[in-house]
C-alpha positions as CSV (number, residue, x, y, z in Angstrom):
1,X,53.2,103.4,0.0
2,X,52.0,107.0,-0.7
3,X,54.7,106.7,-3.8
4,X,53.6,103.9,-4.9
5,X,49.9,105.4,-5.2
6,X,50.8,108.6,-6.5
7,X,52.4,106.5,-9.5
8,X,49.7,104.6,-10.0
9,X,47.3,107.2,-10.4
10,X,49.9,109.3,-12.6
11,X,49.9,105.6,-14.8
12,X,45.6,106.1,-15.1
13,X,46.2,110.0,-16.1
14,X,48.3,109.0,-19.2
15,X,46.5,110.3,-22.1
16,X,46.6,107.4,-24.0
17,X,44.3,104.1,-25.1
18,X,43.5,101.8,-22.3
19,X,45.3,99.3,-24.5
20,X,48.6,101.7,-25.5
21,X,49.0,102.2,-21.0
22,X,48.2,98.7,-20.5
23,X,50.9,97.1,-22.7
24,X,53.9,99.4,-22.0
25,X,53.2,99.1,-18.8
26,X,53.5,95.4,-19.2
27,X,56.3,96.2,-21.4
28,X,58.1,97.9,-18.7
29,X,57.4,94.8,-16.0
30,X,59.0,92.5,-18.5
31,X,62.1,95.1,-18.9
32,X,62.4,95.1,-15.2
33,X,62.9,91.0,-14.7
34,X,65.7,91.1,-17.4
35,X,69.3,91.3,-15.5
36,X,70.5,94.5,-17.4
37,X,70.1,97.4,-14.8
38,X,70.4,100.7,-16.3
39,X,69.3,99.2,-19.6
40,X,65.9,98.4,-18.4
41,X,64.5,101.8,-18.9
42,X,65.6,101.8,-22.5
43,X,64.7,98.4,-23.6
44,X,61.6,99.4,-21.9
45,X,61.3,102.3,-24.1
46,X,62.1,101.0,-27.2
47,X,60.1,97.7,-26.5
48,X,57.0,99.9,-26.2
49,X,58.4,102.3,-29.3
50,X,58.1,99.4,-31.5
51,X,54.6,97.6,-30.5
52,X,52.9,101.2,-30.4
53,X,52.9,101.4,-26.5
54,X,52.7,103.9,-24.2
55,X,56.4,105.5,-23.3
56,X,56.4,106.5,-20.1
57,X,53.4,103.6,-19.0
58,X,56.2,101.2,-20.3
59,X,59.0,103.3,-18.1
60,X,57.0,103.4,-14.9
61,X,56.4,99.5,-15.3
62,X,60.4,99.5,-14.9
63,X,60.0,100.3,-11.4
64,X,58.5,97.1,-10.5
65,X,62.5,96.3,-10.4
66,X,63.9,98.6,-7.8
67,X,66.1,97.1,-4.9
68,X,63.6,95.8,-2.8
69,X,62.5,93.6,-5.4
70,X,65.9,92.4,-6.6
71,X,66.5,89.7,-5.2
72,X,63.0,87.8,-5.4
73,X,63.2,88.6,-9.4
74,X,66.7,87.5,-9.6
75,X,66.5,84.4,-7.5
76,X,63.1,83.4,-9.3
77,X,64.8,84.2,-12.9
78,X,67.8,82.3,-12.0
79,X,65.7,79.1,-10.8
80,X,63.3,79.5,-13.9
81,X,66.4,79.8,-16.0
82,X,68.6,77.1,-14.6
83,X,65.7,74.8,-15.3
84,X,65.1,75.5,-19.1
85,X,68.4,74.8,-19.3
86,X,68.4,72.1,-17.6
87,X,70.7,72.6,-14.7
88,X,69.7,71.6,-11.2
89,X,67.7,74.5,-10.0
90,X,68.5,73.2,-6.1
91,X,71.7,74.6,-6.7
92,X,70.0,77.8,-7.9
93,X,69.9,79.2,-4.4
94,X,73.3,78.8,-3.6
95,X,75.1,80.2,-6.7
96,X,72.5,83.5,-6.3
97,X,73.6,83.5,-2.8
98,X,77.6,83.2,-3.6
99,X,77.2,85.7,-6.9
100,X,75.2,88.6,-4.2
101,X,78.5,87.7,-2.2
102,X,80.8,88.5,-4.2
103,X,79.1,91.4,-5.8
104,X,79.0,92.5,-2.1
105,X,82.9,91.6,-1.7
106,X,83.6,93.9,-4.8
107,X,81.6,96.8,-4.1
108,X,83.2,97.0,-0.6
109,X,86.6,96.6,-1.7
110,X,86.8,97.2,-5.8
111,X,90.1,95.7,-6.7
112,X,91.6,94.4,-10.4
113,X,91.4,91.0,-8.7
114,X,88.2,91.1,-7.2
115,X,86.5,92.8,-10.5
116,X,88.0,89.9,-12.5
117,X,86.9,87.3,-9.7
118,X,83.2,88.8,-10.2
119,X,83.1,89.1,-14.1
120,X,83.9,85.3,-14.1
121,X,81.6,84.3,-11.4
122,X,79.0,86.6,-13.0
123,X,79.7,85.3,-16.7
124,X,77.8,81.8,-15.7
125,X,74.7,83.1,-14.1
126,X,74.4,85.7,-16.6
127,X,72.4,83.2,-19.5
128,X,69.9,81.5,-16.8
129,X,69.3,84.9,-15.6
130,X,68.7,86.2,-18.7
131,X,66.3,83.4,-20.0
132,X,64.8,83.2,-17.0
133,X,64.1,86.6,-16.8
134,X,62.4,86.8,-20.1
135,X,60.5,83.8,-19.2
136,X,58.9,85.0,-15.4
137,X,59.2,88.2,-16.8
138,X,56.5,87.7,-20.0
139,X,54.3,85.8,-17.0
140,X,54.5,88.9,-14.9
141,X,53.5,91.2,-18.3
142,X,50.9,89.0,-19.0
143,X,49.1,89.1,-15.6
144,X,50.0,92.8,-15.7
145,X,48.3,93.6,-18.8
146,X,44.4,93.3,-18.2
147,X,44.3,94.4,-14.7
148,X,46.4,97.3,-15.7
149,X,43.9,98.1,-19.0
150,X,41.0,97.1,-17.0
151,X,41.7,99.7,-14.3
152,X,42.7,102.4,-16.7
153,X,39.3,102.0,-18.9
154,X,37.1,102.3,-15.6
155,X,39.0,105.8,-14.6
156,X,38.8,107.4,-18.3
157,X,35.3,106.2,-18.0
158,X,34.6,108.0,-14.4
159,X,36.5,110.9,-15.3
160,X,35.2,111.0,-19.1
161,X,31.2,111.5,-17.0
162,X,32.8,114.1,-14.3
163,X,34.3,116.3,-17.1
């Protein structure tokens, strides 16, 4: 929890606009629902390049993904996902819960057959993930957004008077 805190108040240092932290933060949230890890940070990036955001506000809001947080972002995206495209999302739950299996199965024991076995498995959850991701994840940036530039506006106001 002290991480988390010490994070947050790095975020509010950030000399930048209230609006420029706010949206690459949000930026960053939406990175961290989409199902590319070890992208996130660079879509994050170049997300926030190219709607004049903050940089490294967009790259801490990656961290809203970390492992803890996995598998409620995954298992909401894949639900949100299944249903814009119009699967059943009661099966939802179950094909997360066999494709975290088998992801399991192949780290433990990484061989030709089991890679293969994953990459097909893998291949059909990958598009509800990845519209579902976008979808909870620009809800999630959204809400972000004007606590985020709300918060940051009263701290360069405090510290603006202390200074």
């Amino acid at each position: 929890m002290k991480r988390v805190a010490y994070e947050w108040r790095r975020l509010l240092r950030l000399r930048a606009t209230p609006h420029e932290i706010a949206i690459g933060c949000a930026v960053g949230i939406f990175a961290a629902f989409t199902p590319f890890i070890g992208l996130q940070m660079l879509l994050a990036g170049a997300l926030a390049l190219v709607i004049r955001g903050s940089i490294p506000a967009a790259l801490a809001g990656t961290f809203v993904g970390n492992p803890l947080s996995w598998p409620a972002i995954w298992s909401a995206s894949y639900v949100v996902g299944a249903w814009a495209l119009g699967q059943d999302p009661a099966l939802a739950v179950n094909e997360v819960a066999i494709s975290a299996d088998l992801i399991g199965s192949t780290i433990a024991s990484p061989t030709p057959e089991a890679i293969d076995a994953a990459a097909v498995k893998l291949s059909g959850t990958l598009q509800p993930l990845t519209i579902g991701g976008a979808l909870v994840g620009l809800i999630a940036a959204v809400a972000s957004y004007y606590p985020t530039r709300r918060a940051v506006r009263l701290f360069q106001r405090r510290n603006r008077l202390t200074i």
